[in-house]
Steps between C-alpha positions, in 0.01 A plus 500: 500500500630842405523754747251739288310187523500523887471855518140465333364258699612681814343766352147366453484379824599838660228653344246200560600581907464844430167541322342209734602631840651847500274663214206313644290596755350330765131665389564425133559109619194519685257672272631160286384222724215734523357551133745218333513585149279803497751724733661765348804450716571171333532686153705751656748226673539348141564813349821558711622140460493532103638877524792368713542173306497681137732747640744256586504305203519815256814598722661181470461574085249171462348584160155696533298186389635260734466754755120577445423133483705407847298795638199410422518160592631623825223688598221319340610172733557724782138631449380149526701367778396810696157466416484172583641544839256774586266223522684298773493561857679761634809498720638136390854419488402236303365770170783776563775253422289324213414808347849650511669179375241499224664856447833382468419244319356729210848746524701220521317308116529875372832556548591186395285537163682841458900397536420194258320680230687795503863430665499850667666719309795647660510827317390675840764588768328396810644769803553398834133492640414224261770258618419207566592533877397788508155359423497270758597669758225794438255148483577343798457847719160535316432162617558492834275848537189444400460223318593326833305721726197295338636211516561508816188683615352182346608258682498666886088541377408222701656650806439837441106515605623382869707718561417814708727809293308784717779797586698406202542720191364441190683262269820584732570140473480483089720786477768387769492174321578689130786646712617185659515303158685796366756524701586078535494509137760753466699304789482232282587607185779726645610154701435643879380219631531581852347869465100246443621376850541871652149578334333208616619504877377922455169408380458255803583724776263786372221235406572216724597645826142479700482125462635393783167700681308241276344773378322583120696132474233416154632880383853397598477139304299660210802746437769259589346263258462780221856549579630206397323481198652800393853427572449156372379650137737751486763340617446182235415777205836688602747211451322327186571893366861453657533215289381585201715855492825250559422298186378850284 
């Protein structure tokens, strides 16, 4: 595989994680399960993904044709697979990995289609931002923000409803998580291993420190739990990325 090659399918799945959970809002996603195919925000969400997705393709000089096609076939599946999710229940772990592994799978046949039929041309001088590592890295830190924030969220659901979160701020704990992951996967990736070990033992002391009073202990599990699921996904995401930057 050449590293153009790479580039563009790094490429198409930055802007798959962009359009589907930076550009999207959490009122255009419900509006969908709402009104399925009739919502306006589902039209809207599509739009962006083929903007982004033509964009990319023009840049990396795939001929106009080719382009429009891969495009089109891009958003007319993701119409469908979106569509068709609306229509499941809500809140599943189960239908957010499904439906974004029905995602890749689409990216992943269109790029393919594109560097055999048209072998890339080379003719454009790719800067630095379109590096393959370069790519990855900007992927995995969009991953580890919101795309696992849902995720996540997703599977502490069945804890969540007993759990008494009175005196708390409002999603205080999704944005100190976004922080957390942020931070471990920069440890990672810059190899400071020990600096997830300084962050973990801070987080305990300012979260942890009234269990010993046994009190708020389903709060002090709930988060401790959460925890952990963070670190473990950010953690495993940060060295696969280590990895795969060695071999780049």
């Amino acid at each position: 595989m050449s590293e153009t090659g790479l580039s563009l399918l790094l490429a198409l799945l930055l802007s798959h994680t962009v359009a589907d959970f930076i550009l999207q809002s959490d009122a255009w996603a419900r509006q969908k399960q709402q009104y399925h195919f009739r919502a306006r925000s589902l039209y809207w969400h599509v739009g962006i993904h083929m903007l982004l997705c033509l964009a990319i393709l023009i840049a990396f000089g795939i001929p106009l044709r080719e382009a429009l096609i891969g495009t089109g076939v891009v958003g007319l599946t993701h119409w469908m697979i979106d569509t068709l999710k609306s229509y499941m229940p809500a809140q599943r772990v189960s239908f957010f990995v499904v439906d974004q592994l029905l995602h890749l799978l689409v990216l992943i046949a269109v790029w393919w289609w594109l560097i055999d039929g048209s072998a890339l041309p080379l003719a454009i001088d790719l800067s630095l931002l379109w590096q393959p590592r370069t790519l990855l890295t900007a992927l995995a830190y969009l991953l580890v923000l919101r795309p696992a924030s849902v995720l996540i969220a997703l599977i502490m659901r069945r804890w969540s409803q007993g759990v008494d979160t009175r005196g708390t701020l409002a999603d205080a704990g999704a944005r100190i998580g976004m922080l957390e992951r942020f931070l471990i996967l920069t440890f990672v990736l810059s190899n400071q291993m020990a600096a997830i070990g300084f962050l973990l033992t801070a987080k305990s002391v300012l979260r942890f420190g009234d269990l010993y009073e046994d009190r708020d202990r389903k709060l002090t599990e709930y988060v401790l739990l959460g925890t952990m699921l963070s670190f473990s996904i950010t953690l495993t995401l940060g060295l696969l990325t280590r990895y795969l930057l060695s071999v780049l």
